[in-house]
BAKEDREN-595964 format. One line per 3 residues: number of its first residue (from 1); their letters; for each residue y, x, z of C-alpha. Coordinates in nm, 2 decimals. Layout:
N
NUM) A) Y/X/Z; ...
***
This chain:
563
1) XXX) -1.86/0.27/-1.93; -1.99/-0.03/-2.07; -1.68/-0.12/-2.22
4) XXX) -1.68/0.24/-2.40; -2.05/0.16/-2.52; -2.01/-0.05/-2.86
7) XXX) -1.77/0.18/-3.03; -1.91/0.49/-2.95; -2.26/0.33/-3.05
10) XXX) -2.10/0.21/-3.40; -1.96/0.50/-3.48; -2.24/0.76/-3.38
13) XXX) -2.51/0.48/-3.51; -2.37/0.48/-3.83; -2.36/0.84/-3.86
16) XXX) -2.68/0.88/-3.72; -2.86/0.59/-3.91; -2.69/0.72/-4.30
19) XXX) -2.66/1.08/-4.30; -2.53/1.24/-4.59; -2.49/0.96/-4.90
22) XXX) -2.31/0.66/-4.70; -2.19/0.83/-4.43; -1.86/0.96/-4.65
25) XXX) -1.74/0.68/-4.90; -1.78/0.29/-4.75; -1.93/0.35/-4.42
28) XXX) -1.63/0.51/-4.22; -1.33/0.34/-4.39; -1.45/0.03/-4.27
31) XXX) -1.58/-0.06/-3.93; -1.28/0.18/-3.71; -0.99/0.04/-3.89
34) XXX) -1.03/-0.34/-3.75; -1.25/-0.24/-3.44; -1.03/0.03/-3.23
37) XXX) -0.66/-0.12/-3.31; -0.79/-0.48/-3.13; -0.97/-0.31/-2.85
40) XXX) -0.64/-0.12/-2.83; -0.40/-0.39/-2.80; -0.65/-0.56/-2.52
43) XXX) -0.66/-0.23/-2.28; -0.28/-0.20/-2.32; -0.25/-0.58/-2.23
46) XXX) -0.50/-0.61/-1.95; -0.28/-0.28/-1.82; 0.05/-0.46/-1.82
49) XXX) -0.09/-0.78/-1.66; -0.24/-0.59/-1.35; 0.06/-0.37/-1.32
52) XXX) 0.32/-0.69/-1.29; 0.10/-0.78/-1.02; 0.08/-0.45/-0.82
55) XXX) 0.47/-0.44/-0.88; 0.52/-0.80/-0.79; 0.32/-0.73/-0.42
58) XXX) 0.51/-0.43/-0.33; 0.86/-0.63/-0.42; 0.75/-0.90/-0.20
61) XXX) 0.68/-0.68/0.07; 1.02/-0.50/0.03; 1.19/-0.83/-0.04
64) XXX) 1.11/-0.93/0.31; 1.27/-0.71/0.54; 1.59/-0.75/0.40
67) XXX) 1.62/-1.16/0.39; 1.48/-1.13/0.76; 1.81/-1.19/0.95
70) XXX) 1.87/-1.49/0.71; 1.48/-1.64/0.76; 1.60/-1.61/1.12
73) XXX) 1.91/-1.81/1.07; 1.75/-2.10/0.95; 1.45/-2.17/1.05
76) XXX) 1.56/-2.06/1.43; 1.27/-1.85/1.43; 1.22/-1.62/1.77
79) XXX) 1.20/-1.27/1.77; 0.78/-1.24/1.76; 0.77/-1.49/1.50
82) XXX) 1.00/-1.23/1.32; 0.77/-0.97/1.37; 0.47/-1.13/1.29
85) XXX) 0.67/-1.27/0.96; 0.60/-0.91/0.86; 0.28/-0.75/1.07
88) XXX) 0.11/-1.09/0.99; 0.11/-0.98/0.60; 0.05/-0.62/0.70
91) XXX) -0.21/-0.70/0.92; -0.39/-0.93/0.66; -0.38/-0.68/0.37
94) XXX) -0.48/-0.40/0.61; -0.81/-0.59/0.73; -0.90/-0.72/0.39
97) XXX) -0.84/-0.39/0.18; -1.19/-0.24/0.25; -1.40/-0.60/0.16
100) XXX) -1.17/-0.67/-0.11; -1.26/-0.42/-0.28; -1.62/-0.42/-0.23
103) XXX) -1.60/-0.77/-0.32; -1.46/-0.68/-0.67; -1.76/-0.44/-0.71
106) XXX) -2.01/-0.74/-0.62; -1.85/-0.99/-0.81; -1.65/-0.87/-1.08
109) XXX) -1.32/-0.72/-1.09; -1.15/-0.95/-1.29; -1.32/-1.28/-1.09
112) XXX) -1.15/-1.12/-0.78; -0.81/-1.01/-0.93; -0.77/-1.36/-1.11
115) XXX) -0.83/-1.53/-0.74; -0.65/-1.28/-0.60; -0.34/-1.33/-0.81
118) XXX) -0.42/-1.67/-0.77; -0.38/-1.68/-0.40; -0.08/-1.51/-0.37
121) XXX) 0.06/-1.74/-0.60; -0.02/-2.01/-0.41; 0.10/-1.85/-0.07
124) XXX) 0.41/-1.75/-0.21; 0.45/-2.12/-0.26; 0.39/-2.19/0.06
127) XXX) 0.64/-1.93/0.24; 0.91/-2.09/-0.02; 0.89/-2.43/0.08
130) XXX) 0.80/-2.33/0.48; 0.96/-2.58/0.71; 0.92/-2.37/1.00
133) XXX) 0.83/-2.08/1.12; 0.46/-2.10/1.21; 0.44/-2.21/0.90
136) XXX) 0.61/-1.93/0.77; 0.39/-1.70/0.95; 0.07/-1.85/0.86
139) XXX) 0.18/-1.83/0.49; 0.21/-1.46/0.51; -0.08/-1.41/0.65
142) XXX) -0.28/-1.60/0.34; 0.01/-1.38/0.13; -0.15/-1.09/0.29
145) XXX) -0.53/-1.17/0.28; -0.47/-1.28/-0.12; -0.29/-0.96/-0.18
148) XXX) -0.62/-0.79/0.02; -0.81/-0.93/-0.31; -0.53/-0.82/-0.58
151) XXX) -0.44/-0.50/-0.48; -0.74/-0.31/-0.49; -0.92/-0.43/-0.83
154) XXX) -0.58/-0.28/-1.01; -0.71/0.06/-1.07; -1.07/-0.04/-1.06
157) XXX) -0.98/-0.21/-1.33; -0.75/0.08/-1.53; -1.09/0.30/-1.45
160) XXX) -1.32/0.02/-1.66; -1.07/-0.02/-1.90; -0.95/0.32/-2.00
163) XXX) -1.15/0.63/-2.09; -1.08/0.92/-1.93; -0.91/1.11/-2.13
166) XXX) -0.62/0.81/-2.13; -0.64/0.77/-1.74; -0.35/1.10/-1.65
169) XXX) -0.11/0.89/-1.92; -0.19/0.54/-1.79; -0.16/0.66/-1.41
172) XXX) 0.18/0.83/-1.52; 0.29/0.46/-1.66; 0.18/0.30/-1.35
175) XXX) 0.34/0.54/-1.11; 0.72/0.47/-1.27; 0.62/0.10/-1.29
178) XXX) 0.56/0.11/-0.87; 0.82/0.34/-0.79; 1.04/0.12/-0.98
181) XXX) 0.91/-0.17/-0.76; 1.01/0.03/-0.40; 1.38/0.10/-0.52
184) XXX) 1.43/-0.20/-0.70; 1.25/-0.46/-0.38; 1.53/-0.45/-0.12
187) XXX) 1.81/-0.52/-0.38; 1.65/-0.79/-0.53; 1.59/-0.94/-0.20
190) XXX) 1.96/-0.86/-0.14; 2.08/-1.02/-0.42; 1.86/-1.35/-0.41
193) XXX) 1.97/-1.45/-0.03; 2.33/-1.37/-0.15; 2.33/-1.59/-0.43
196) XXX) 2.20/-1.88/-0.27; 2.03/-1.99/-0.59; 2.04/-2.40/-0.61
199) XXX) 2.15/-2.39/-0.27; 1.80/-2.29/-0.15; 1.91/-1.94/0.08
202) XXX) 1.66/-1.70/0.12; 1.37/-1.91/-0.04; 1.40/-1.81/-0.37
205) XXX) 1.26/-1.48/-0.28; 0.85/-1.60/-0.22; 0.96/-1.89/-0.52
208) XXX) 1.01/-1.56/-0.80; 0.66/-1.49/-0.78; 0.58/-1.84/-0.90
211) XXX) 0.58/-1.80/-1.27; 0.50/-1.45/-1.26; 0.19/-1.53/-1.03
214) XXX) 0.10/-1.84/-1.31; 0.18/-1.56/-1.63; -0.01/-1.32/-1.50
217) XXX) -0.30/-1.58/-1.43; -0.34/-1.73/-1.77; -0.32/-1.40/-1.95
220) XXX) -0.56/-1.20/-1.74; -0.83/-1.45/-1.83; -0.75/-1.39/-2.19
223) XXX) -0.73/-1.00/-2.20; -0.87/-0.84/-1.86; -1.22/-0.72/-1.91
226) XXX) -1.48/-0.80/-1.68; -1.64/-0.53/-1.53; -1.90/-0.48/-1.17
229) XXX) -2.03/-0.14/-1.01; -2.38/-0.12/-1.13; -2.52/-0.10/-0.76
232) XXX) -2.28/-0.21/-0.51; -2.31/-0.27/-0.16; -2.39/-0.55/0.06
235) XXX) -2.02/-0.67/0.25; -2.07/-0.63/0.61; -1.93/-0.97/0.75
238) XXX) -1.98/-0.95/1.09; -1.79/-0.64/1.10; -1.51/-0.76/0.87
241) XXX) -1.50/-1.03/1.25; -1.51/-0.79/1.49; -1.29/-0.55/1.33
244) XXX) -1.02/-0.85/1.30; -1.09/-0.97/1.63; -1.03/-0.67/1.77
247) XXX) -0.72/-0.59/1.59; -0.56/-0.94/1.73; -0.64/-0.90/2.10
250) XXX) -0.42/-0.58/2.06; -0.16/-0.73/1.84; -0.10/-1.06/1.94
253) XXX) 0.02/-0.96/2.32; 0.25/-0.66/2.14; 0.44/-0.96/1.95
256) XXX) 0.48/-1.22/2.21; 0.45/-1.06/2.55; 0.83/-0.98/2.57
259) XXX) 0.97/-1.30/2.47; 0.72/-1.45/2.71; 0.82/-1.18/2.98
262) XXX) 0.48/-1.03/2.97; 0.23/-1.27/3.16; -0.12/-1.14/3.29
265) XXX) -0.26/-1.29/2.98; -0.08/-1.06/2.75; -0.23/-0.76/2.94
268) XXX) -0.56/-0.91/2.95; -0.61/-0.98/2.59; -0.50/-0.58/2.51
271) XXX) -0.74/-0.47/2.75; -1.03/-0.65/2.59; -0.92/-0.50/2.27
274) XXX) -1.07/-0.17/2.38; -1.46/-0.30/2.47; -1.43/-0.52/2.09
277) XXX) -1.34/-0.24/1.92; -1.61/-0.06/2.10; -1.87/-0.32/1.97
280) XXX) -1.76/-0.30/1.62; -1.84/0.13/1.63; -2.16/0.02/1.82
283) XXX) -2.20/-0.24/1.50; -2.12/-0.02/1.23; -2.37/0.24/1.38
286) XXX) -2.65/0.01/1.36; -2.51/-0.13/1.04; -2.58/0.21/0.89
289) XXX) -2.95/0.26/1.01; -3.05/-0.11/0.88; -2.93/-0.08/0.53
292) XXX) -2.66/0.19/0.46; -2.40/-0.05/0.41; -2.11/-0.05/0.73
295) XXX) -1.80/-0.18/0.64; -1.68/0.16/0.79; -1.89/0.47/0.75
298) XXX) -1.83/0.66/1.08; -2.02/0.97/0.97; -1.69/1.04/0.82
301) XXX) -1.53/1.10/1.11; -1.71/1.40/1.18; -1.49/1.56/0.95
304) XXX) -1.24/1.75/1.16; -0.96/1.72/0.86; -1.06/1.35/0.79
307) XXX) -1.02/1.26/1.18; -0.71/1.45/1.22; -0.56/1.26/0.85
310) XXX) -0.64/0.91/0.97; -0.48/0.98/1.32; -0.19/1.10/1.10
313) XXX) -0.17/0.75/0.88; -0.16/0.58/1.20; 0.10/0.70/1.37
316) XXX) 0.32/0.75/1.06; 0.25/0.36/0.94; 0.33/0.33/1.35
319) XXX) 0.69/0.45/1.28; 0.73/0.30/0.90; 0.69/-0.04/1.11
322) XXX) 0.92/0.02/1.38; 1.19/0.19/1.16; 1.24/-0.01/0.89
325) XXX) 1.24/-0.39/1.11; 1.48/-0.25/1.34; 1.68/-0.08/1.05
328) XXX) 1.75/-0.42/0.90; 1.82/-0.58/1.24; 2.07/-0.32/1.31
331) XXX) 2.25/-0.37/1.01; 2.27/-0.68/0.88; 2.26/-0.88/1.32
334) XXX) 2.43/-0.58/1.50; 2.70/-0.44/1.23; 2.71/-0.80/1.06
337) XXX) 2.68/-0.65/0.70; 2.55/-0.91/0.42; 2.19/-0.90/0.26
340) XXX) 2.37/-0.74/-0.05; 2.53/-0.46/0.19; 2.25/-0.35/0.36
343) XXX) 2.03/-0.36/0.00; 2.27/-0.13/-0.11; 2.32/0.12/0.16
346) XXX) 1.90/0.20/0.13; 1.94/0.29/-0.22; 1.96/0.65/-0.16
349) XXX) 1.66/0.67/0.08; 1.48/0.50/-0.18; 1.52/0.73/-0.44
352) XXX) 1.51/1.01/-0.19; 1.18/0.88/-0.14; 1.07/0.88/-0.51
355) XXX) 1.24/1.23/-0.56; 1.09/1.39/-0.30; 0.79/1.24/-0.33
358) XXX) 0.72/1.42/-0.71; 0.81/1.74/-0.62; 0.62/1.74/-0.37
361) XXX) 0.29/1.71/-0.57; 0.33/1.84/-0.89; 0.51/2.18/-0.74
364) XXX) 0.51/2.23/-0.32; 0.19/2.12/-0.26; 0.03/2.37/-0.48
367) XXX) 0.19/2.66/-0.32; 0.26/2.57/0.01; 0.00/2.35/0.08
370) XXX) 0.01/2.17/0.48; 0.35/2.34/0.57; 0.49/2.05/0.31
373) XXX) 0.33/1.77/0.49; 0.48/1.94/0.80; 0.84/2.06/0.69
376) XXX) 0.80/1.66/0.62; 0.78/1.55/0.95; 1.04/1.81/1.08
379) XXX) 1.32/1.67/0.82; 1.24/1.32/0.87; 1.33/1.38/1.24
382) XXX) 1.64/1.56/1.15; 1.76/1.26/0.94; 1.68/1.02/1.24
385) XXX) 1.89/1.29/1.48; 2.14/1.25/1.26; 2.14/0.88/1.22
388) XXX) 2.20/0.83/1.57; 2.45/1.12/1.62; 2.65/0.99/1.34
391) XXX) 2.57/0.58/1.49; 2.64/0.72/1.81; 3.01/0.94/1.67
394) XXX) 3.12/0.57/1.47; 2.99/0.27/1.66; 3.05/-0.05/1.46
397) XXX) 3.34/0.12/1.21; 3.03/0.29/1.06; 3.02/0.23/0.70
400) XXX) 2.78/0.24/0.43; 2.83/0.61/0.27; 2.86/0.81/0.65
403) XXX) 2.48/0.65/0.64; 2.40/0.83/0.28; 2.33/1.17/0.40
406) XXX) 2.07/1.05/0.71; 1.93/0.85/0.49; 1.83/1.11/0.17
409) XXX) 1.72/1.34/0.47; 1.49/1.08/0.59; 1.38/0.98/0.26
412) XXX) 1.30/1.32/0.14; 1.15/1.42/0.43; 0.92/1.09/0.38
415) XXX) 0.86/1.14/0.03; 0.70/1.50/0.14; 0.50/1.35/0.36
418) XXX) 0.32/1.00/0.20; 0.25/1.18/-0.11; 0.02/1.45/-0.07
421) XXX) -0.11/1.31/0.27; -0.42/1.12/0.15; -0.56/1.39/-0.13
424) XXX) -0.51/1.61/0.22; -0.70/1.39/0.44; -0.99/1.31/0.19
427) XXX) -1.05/1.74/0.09; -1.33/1.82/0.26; -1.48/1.42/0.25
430) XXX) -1.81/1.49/0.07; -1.74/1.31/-0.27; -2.00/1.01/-0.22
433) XXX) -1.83/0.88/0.01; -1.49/0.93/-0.15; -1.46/0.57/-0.18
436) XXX) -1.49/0.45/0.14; -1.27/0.68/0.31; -0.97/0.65/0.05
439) XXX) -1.02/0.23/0.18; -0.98/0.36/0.53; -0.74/0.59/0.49
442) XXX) -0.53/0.31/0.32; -0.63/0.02/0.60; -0.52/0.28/0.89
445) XXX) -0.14/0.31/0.74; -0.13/-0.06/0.69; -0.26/-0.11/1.06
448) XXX) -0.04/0.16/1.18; 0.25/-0.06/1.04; 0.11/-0.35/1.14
451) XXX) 0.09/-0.21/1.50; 0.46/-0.06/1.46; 0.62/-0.45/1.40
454) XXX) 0.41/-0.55/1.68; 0.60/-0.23/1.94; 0.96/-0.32/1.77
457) XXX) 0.98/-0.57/2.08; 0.88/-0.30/2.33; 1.13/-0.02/2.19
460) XXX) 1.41/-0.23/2.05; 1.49/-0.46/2.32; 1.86/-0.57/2.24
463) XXX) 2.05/-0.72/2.59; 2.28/-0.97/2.28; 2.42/-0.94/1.94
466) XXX) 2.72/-0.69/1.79; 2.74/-0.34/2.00; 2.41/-0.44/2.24
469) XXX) 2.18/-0.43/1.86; 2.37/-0.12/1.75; 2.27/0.06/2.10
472) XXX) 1.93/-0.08/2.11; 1.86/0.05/1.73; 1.99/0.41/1.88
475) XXX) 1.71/0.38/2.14; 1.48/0.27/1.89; 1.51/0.59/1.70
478) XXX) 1.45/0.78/1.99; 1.13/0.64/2.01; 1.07/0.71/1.64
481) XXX) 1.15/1.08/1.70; 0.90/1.13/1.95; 0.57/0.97/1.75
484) XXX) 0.72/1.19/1.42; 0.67/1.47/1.66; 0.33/1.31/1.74
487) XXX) 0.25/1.35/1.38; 0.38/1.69/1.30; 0.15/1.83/1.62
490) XXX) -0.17/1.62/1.46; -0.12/1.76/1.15; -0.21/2.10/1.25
493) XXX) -0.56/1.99/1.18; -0.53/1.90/0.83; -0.69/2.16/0.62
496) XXX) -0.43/2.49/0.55; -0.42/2.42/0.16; -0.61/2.10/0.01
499) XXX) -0.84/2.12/-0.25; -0.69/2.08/-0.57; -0.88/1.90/-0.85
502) XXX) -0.87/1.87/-1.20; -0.78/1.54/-1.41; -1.00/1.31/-1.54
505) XXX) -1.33/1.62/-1.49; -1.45/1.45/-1.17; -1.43/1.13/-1.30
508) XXX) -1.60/1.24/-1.65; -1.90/1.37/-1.45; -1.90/1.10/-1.23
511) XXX) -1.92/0.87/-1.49; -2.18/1.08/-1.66; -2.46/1.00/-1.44
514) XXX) -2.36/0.70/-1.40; -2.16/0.70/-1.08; -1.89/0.50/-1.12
517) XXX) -1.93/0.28/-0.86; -1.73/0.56/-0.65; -1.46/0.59/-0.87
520) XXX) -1.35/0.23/-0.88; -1.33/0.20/-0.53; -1.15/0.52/-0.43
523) XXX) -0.86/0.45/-0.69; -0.81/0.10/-0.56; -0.77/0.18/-0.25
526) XXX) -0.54/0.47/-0.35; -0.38/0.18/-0.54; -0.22/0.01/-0.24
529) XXX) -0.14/0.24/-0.05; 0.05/0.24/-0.15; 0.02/0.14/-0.22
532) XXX) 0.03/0.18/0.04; 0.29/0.36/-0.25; 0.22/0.44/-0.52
535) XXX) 0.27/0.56/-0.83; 0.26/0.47/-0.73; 0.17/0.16/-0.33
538) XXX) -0.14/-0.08/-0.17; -0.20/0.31/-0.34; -0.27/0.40/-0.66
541) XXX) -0.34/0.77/-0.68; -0.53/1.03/-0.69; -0.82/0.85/-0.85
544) XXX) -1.11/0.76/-0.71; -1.31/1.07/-0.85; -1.14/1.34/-0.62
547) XXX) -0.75/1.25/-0.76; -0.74/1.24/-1.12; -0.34/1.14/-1.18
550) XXX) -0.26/1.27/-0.87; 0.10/1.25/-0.90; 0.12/0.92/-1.01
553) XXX) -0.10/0.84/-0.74; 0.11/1.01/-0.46; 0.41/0.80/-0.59
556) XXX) 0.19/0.50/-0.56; 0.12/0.58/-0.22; 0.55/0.66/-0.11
559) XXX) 0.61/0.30/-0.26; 0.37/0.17/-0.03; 0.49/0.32/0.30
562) XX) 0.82/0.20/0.18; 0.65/-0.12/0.24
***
């Protein structure tokens, strides 16, 4: 709003000030022509800036799982330091999201991108030039705490920087941007471990972000806006501990306890997850009565269709992370494919994903309402069936294009399903607390995958390489069936037909009486998330209002369960 301020005061001032003599020759000619064109350019630049770092994120995610086997290779990493290679970062970014963007509304937007950006920089740096593998791991998990900070100012900051009326078009731009960034992560990955640039293997992979990290940096301080939310909340620290602690004791065990042949430790620590977590809802409680500001408002969860939706992102982020680790595994350590193979057989689940993922908002959605979410759930479990009939049928002569047609099912059937979900989770969330329950909603799917990499080593339990990965991976997906059938049952209790709201009015109104403190922090969540997917990740969509740019959003938000 504040940004929106000067030039409406210039031009209505002037009006106001010299009615009918100067108001027609000199006065008009002169001020708009050199005062909109510059603030202009500046929006449209600030926009580019924070979308190369919401794509760069969600490539780095993607990146990842594919250069996996080769990390493996050559660092002799174990199995649980693969895993936590990858929950490590989800874990991170999952904890963080909430505070991180409560932090931007504290201390300004761009203060908290510009650090955030330069974090990840800094991390990425550190993963390239790991000499190990707790190294590697620890570097993540700063990649993922850093990317906690990015990720959610994004949209916070295309809400301070655009006017309404601009936000369906930008969110449209961003949305093609981030689904760009989930097709295009796994073959870049592919291709960088293939080449072997300078002889450096999978490195160069982290490295890439380097001077797009450093870029991004030095022209977000010239042309990103500062902007804060007017009255923001305290951040609840204590809870931000507890709520990691908690989240640890539980995942910790679930990486190492099979390598380790589960001693009584493992089993200890995840039972005293359950009294932590306990403490934190005790916390959050009291939180509330002190001063209204818990890092998690539990009065939401009173809402039958909000409970039932965040059950739903956590056992759907549950089988994102066991899917897509065991997935690479089977391909590129059990079939022995290259990086560059298995890149290219998961192009047509990515655009699957993207595809479907359209459709499903802009014309399903609307007419069918929760039977798309559903018919979601029921195709992506045909498309497993038929990945391991069809793994099952061809044992290691399987080749790249028999996998095509389970993998558009699957994709398609996700692309139903991560899109519309959150807008169907958040309906019936009374709209002041819009923000903080599009932050949960995000931190549950990112926890849920999290929690997924951490099972990988209790479902996929390979007795050796060759034929004993390509029958664990069909066990796997059994596994996978049954918590998709989990989430079709849950999903009963999202509400029959969403609410469906109107671009840019919310937001307007909101804005209107001065209430865009909400906003910004629903569309940054939405942002991951996403994005988690996105348009659309870590995430970007329906904004924060009640889902202005849904579509883009909901794209968002498929990018970011591709994660």
């Amino acid at each position: 709003m504040t940004s929106q301020n000067p030039t409406t005061l210039t031009t209505s001032g002037a009006t106001a000030a010299v009615p009918p003599t100067a108001a027609v020759p000199p006065t008009p000619a002169v001020p708009p022509t050199p005062a909109v064109p510059v603030a202009d350019r500046r929006r449209w630049f600030a926009l580019a800036i924070v979308m190369t770092a919401a794509f760069m994120d969600l490539v780095d995610v993607t990146i990842v799982n594919i250069a996996i086997p080769a990390i493996q290779r050559d660092l002799g990493a174990t199995f649980g330091a693969i895993q936590w290679i990858t929950a490590g970062y989800a874990l991170a970014f999952a904890a963080g999201l909430i505070t991180g963007g409560r932090l931007g509304d504290i201390h300004g937007r761009k203060r908290l991108f510009l650090v955030g950006v330069g974090g990840f920089t800094v991390a990425s740096a550190l993963c390239g030039f790991a000499t190990g593998p707790d190294m590697l791991v620890a570097s993540r998990v700063l990649q993922g705490a850093t990317a906690a900070l990015m990720v959610p100012q994004v949209l916070s900051i295309v809400h301070a920087t655009f006017p309404a009326h601009e936000r369906g078009k930008v969110f449209g731009l961003f949305g093609a941007i981030i689904g760009l960034g989930a097709v295009s992560g796994p073959l870049l990955g592919a291709l960088l471990t293939q080449w072997d640039l300078f002889g450096l293997g999978w490195r160069p992979i982290f490295l890439i972000n380097l001077p797009v990290g450093v870029a991004a940096l030095v022209l977000g301080r010239a042309f990103i806006t500062e902007s804060k939310a007017p009255k923001a909340l305290r951040l609840d620290l204590p809870g931000v501990v507890v709520a990691i602690s908690a989240m640890l004791l539980l995942m910790y065990p679930l990486t190492r306890g099979a390598e380790l042949d589960w001693p009584a430790w493992c089993f200890v620590m995840m039972a005293a997850s359950v009294p932590v977590f306990a403490a934190f809802v005790a916390y959050e409680k009291h939180k509330a009565r002190r001063d209204g500001s818990p890092l998690v408002e539990l009065s939401l969860f009173r809402v039958k269709s909000f409970a039932a939706g965040v059950a739903v992102q956590l056992t759907f982020g549950i089988v994102l992370g066991i899917y897509f680790l065991v997935w690479t595994m089977y391909m590129q350590i059990g079939l022995g494919w290259s990086a560059l193979r298995a890149g290219l057989t998961g192009v047509p689940f990515s655009i699957a994903v993207s595809v479907a993922a359209g459709v499903s908002v802009q014309k399903l959605v609307p007419r069918f309402g929760r039977k798309v979410l559903q018919a979601g759930a029921l195709t992506m479990i045909a498309g497993v069936g038929l990945y391991m009939w069809e793994a099952d049928r061809y044992g290691m002569g399987i080749e790249s294009w028999q996998m095509a047609l389970p993998l558009l099912v699957m994709g398609a059937g996700m692309g139903l399903v991560v899109a519309p979900l959150t807008d169907a989770v958040l309906s019936d969330v009374p709209r002041e607390h819009s923000g903080s329950a599009s932050g949960i909603v995000n931190s549950v799917m990112q926890l849920g995958n999290a929690l997924g990499l951490g099972l990988v080593s209790v479902v996929f339990v390979p007795t050796g390489a060759g034929r004993a990965v390509a029958e664990a991976f069909t066990g796997a997906m059994g596994w996978v069936i049954a918590v998709l059938g989990v989430v079709f049952l849950v999903m009963f209790a999202l509400p029959a037909r969403p609410k469906q709201h109107v671009e840019g009015g919310d937001a307007e109104g909101a804005e209107a009486k001065g209430a865009d403190v909400v906003v910004p922090r629903r569309t940054e969540s939405e942002s991951l998330a996403a994005a988690e997917a996105g348009p659309a990740g870590s995430a970007a969509g329906s904004t924060g209002s009640a889902g202005e740019a849904g579509s883009a959003g909901e794209a968002e938000k498929s990018a970011l369960a591709v994660r």
